[in-house]
N, C-alpha and C positions, 0 to 999 in steps of 0.2 A: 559501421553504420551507426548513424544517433539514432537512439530509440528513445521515445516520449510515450511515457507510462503515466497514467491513472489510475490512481488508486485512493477505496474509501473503503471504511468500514459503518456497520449500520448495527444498534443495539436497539432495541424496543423494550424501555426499561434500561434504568442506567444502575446498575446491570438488567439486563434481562436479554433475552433473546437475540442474538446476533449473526452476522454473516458480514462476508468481506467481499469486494470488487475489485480486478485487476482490467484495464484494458491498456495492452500495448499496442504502439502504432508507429507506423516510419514519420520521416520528415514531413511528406506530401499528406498525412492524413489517412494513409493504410492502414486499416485495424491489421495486425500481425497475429494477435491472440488474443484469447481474454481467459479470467481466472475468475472462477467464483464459490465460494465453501460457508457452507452453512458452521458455523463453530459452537450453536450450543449457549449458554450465560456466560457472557462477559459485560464491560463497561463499554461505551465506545472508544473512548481513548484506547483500550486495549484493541478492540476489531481493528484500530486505524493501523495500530503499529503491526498487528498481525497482517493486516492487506500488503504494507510493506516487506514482511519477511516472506507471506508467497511469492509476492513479485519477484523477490533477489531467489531465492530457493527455484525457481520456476525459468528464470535466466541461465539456471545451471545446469539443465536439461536437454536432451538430444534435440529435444521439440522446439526448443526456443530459437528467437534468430539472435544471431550473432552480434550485440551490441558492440563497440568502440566507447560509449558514449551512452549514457543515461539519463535521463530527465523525467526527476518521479515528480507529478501536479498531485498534490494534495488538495482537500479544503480543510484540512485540520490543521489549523494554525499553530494549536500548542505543540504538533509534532514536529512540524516544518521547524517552529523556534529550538525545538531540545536539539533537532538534529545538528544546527546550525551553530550550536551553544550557546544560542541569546537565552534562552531558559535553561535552568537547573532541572532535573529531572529529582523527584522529591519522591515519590511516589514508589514504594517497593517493586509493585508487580508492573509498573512500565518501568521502571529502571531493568529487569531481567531481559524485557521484549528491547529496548533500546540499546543495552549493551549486547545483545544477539546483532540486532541490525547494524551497528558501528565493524562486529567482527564480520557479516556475511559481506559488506562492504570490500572493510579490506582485502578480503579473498577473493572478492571478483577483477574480472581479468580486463574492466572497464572503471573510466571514471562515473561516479553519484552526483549527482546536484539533486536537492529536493527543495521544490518552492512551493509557497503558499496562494491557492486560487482559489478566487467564488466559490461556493458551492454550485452554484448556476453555469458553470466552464467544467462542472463533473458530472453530468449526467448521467455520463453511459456507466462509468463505476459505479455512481449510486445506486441505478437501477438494478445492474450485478450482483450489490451485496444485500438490498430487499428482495433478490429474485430468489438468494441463499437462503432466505430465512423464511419466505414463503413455502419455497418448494424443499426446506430443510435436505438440501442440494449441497 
């Protein structure tokens, strides 16, 4: 089955206060699941790539459905670009979260695409990962 995942992360204070958003969904627009964790002070670029490593970690799970096929929407463009290797990853402590996500990739037992979208085409994630930091959830 293709699965179509959203995922954002939300920092209030760059660093400050954060939380992540997962929603997965079938083809036709089925929420399947959703993911959402309050994580504490980080930057946003780290909640983003941390949203992504719930999602792959969270696929690996009894509870998950059965993807063939993945498709993470971001709106975090610099992530989409590292993923894609149009950017360099510079950065120590995303370089550790990037190279987690490259490995949890390879080990999954489906293919990854990750593309860059609106903010505005991520709602329901975004709302998830300020619902984490509100409800420190």
């Amino acid at each position: 089955m293709k699965c179509l995942a959203f995922t954002d992360g939300a920092a209030r204070g760059n660093p400050g206060e954060s939380g992540i958003g997962v929603v997965v969904k079938d083809e036709h627009g089925t929420v399947l699941a959703t993911v959402k964790r309050y994580l504490g002070t980080a930057t946003n670029n780290q909640a983003e790539y941390t949203a992504l490593l719930a999602l792959l970690e969270f696929l690996r799970t009894a509870d998950a459905p059965r993807c063939t096929e993945l498709v993470v929407h971001t709106d975090s463009e610099l992530m989409a670009r590292q993923y894609s290797g149009q950017y360099k990853v510079k950065d120590a402590g995303l370089k550790v979260l990037y190279e987690n996500v490259k490995l949890q990739v390879k080990q999954a037992p489906f293919t990854v695409t990750v593309r860059h979208i609106p903010r505005a085409q991520n709602a329901e994630a975004d709302r998830l990962a300020n619902d984490a930091i509100d409800l420190r959830a």
